[in-house]
ZADREN-826231 format. One record per residue (C-alpha): residue in three letters; y, x, z. Coordinates in Angstrom, 2 decimals, always signed. Layout:
BEGIN
<pt ALA <Y X Z>>;
...
***
This chain:
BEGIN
<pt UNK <+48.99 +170.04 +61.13>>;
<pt UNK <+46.46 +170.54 +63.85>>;
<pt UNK <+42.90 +172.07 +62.65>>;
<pt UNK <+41.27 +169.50 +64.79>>;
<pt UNK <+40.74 +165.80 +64.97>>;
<pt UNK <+43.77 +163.69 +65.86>>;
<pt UNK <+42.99 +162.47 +69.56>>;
<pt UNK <+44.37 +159.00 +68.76>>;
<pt UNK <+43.28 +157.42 +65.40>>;
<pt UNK <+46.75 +154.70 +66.24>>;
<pt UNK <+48.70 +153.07 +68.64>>;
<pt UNK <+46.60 +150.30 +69.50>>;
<pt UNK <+43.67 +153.27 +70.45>>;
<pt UNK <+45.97 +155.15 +72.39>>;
<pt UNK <+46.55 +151.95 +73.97>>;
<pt UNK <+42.92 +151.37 +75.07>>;
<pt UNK <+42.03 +155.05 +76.05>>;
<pt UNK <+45.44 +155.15 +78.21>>;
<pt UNK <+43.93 +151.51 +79.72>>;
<pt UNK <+41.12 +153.27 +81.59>>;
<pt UNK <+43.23 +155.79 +83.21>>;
<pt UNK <+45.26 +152.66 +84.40>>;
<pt UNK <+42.80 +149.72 +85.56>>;
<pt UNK <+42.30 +151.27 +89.29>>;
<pt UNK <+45.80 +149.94 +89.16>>;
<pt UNK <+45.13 +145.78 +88.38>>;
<pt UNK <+44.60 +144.94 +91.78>>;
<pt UNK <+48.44 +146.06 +92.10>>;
<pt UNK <+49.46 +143.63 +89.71>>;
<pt UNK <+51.88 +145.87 +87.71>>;
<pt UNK <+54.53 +145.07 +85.24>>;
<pt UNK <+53.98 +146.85 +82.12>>;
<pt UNK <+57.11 +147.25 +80.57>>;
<pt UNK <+57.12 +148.72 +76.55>>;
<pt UNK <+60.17 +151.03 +74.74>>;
<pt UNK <+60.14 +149.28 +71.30>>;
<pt UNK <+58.83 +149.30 +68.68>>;
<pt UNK <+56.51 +151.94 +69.05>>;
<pt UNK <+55.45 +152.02 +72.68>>;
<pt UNK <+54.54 +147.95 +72.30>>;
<pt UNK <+51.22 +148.46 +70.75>>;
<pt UNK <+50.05 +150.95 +72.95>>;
<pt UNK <+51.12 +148.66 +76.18>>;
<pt UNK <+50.24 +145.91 +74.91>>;
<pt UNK <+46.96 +147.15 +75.17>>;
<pt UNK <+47.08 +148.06 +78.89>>;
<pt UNK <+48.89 +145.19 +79.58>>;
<pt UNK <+45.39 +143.69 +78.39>>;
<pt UNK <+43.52 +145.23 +79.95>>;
<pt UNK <+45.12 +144.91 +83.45>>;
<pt UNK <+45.46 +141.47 +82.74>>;
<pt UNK <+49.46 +142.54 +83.43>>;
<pt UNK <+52.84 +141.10 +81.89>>;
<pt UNK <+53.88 +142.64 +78.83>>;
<pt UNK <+58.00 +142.98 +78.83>>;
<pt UNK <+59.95 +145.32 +76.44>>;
<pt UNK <+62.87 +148.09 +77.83>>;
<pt UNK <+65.44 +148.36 +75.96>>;
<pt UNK <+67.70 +151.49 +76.04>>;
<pt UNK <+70.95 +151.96 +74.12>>;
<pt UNK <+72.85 +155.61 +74.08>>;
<pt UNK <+76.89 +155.65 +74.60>>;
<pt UNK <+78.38 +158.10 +73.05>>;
<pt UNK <+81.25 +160.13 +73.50>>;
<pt UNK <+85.10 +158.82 +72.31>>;
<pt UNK <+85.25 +159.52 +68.67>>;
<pt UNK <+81.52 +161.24 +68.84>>;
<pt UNK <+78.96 +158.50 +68.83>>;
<pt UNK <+76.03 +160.75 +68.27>>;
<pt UNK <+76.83 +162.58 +71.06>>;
<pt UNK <+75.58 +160.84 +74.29>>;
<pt UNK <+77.02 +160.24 +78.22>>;
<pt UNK <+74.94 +158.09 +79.07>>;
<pt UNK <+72.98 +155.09 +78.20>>;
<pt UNK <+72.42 +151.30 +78.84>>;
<pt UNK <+69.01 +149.92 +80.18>>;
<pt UNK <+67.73 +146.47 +79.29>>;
<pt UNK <+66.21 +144.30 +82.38>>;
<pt UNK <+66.85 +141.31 +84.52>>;
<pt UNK <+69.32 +143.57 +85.75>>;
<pt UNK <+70.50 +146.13 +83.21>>;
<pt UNK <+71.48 +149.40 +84.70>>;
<pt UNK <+73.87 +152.29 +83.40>>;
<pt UNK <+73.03 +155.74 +83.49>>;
<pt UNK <+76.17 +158.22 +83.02>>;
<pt UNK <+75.24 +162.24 +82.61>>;
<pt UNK <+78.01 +163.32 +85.41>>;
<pt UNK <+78.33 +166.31 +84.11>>;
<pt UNK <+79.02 +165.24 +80.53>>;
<pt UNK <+81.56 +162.61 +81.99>>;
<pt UNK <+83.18 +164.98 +84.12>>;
<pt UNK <+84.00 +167.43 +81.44>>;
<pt UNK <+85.25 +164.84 +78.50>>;
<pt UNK <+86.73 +162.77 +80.98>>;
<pt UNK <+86.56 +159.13 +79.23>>;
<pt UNK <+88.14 +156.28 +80.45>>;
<pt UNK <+86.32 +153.86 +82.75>>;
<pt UNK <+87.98 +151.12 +80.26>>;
<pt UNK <+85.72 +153.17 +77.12>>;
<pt UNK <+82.72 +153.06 +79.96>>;
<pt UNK <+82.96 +149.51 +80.50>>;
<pt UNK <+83.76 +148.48 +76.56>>;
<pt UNK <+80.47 +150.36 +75.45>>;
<pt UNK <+78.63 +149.13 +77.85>>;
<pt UNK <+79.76 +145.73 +76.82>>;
<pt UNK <+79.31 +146.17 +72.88>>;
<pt UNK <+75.61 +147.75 +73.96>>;
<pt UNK <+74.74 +145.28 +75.60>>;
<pt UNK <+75.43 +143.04 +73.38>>;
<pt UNK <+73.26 +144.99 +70.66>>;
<pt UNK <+70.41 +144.68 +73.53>>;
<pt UNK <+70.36 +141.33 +73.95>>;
<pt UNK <+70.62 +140.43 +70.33>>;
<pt UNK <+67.67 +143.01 +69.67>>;
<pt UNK <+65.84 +141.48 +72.81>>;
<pt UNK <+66.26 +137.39 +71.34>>;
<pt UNK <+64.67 +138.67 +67.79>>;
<pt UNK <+61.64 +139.77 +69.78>>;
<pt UNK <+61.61 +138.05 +72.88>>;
<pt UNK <+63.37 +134.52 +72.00>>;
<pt UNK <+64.41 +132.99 +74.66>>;
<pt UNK <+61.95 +134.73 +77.23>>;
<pt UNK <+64.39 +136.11 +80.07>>;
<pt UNK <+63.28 +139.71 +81.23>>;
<pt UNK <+60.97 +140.00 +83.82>>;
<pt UNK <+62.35 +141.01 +87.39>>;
<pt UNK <+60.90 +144.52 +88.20>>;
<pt UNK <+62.11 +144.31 +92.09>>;
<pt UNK <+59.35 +144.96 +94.53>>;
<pt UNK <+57.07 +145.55 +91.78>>;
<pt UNK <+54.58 +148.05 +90.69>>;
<pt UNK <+56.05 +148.99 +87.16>>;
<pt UNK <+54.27 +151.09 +84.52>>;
<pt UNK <+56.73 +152.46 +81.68>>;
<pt UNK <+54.71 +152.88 +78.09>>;
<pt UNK <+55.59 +154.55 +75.00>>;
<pt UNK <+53.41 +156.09 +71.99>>;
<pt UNK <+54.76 +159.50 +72.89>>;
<pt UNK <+57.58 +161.62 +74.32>>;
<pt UNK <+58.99 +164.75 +72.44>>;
<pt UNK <+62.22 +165.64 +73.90>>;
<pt UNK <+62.47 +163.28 +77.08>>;
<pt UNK <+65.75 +162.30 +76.64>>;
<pt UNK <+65.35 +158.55 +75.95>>;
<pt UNK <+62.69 +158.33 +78.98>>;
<pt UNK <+64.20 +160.31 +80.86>>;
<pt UNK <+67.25 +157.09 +80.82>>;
<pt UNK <+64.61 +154.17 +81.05>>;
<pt UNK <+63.52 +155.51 +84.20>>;
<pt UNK <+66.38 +156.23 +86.10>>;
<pt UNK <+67.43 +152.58 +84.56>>;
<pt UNK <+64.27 +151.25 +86.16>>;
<pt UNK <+64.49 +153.15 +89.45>>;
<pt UNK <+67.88 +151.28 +89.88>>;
<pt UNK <+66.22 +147.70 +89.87>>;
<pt UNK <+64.04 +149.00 +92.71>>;
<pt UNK <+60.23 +148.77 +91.71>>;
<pt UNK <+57.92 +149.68 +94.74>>;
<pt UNK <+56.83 +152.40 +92.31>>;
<pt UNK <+57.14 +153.66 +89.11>>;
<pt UNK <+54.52 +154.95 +86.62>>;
<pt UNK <+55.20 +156.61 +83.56>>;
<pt UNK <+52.11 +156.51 +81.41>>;
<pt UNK <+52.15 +157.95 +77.67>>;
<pt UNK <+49.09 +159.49 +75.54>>;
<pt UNK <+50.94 +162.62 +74.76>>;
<pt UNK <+53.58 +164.76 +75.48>>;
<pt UNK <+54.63 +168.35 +75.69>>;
<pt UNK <+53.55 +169.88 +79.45>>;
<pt UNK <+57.04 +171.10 +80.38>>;
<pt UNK <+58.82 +167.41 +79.33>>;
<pt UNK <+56.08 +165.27 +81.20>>;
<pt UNK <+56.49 +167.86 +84.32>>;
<pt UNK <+59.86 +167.16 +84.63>>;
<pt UNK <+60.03 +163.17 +83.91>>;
<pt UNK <+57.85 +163.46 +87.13>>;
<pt UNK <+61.21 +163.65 +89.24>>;
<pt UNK <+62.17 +160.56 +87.47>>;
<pt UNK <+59.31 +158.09 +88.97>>;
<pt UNK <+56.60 +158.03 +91.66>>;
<pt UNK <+53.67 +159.04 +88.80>>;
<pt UNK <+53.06 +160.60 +85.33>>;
<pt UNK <+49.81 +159.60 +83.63>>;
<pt UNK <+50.08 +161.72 +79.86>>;
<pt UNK <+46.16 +161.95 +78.41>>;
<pt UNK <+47.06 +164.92 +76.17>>;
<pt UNK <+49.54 +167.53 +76.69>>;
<pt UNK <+50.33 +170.43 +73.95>>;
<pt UNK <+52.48 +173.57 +73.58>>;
<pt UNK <+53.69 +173.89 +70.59>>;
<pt UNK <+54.69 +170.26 +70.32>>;
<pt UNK <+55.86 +169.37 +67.03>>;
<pt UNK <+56.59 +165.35 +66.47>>;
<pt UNK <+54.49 +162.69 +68.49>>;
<pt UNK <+52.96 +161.57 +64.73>>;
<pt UNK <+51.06 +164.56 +64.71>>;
<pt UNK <+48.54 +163.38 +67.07>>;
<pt UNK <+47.76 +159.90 +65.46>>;
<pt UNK <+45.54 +159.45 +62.36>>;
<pt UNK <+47.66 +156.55 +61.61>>;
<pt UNK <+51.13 +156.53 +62.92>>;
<pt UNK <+52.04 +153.67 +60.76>>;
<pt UNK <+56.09 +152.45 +61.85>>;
<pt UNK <+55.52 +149.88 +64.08>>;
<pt UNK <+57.05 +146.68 +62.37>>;
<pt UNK <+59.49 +144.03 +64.20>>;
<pt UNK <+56.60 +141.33 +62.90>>;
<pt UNK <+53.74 +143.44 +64.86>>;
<pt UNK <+56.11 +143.46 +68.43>>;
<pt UNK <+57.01 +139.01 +67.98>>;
<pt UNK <+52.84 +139.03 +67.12>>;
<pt UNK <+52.04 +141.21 +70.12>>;
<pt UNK <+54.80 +139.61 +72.69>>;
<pt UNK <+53.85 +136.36 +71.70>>;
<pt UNK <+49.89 +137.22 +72.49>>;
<pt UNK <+50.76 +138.69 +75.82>>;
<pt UNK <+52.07 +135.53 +77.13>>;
<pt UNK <+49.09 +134.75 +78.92>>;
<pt UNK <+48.83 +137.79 +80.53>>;
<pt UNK <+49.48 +138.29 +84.15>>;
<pt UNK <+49.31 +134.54 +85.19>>;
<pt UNK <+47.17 +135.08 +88.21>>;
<pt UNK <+49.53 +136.99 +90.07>>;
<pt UNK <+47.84 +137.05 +94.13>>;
<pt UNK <+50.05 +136.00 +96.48>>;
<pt UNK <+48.33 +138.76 +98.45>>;
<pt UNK <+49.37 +141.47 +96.48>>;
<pt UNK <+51.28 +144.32 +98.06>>;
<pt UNK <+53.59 +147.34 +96.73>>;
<pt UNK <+51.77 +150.91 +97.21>>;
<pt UNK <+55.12 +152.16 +99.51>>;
***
């Protein structure tokens, strides 16, 4: 471990300090959307802060025929959930569009039964022609974001933020191809494992995102009618 103090005592800190590097943003009226379970206490406290709606974004990996570890692609949660193939990958194992669609199908499924236990019957917020602001506790390899975004890009946001407390340097540059803006408040090089930089990285709990969700319900109600996309 680090001989230093850990920048973020938890989630819920990293939350607030990531909140000040986001407020010039209210005015925009952004959607703050969360990668459970770990990214919801952090956003949850921008969403806060920005007086923004809180939503959740799911994403679910497909794997390869008879390799489920190894991924092709992935599902991502929203109004209008969005697949994201690795061409490359599909190209070279060739599965069927008939595996495509069935995984998509059965992920889907896991997605919206995941999204129910948290959400109940709260329908995912429409991210077209919106400001959007993506927020998880940390990214270490990318991979996961790197899906979410290109998921969100397809619903059409007038711009997309990624906005994390810490990452590795090389992993946040590149995520920047992904969406309009990268907001990381620490980078480091060595990166080990995103717990390293929290005091208390405590596993978020499924009873800590229903609490948090459930709070944020009153967020965001006074949405201007005047409020315009930044492009």
């Amino acid at each position: 471990m680090f001989n230093r103090d850990y920048p973020f005592e938890d989630r819920r800190d990293a939350g607030r300090k990531l909140a000040r590097q986001l407020l010039h943003l209210a005015p925009q009226h952004p959607v703050i959307l969360a990668l459970p379970r770990g990214g919801v206490p952090v956003a949850f406290e921008v969403a806060k802060a920005l007086d923004a709606p809180l939503d959740l974004l799911f994403v679910r990996k497909i794997g390869a025929p008879g390799y489920a570890e190894f991924g092709i692609g992935a599902v991502v949660d929203g109004a209008s959930p969005q697949l994201v193939l690795n061409e490359d990958i599909v190209r070279q194992l060739g599965p069927s569009p008939d595996y495509i669609r069935a995984e998509m199908r059965r992920q889907l499924a896991e997605i919206d039964r995941r999204r129910k236990a948290y959400c109940g019957d709260h329908a995912p917020i429409s991210i077209n022609g919106r400001m959007v602001i993506v927020v998880d506790d940390g990214i270490a390899t990318g991979g996961t974001m790197r899906a979410a975004l290109r998921g969100a890009n397809k619903n059409e946001p007038s711009w997309l933020i990624l906005a994390v407390p810490v990452a590795p340097p090389e992993v946040a540059r590149d995520l920047g191809h992904e969406c309009d803006q990268v907001i990381c408040l620490e980078t480091y090089k060595p990166f080990g494992a995103v717990g390293e930089f929290y005091h208390d990285f405590t596993q978020t709990s499924d009873a800590e995102v229903v609490s948090l969700l459930n709070e944020a319900r009153g967020f965001g109600l006074r949405v201007a009618d005047s409020a315009r996309p930044m492009k």
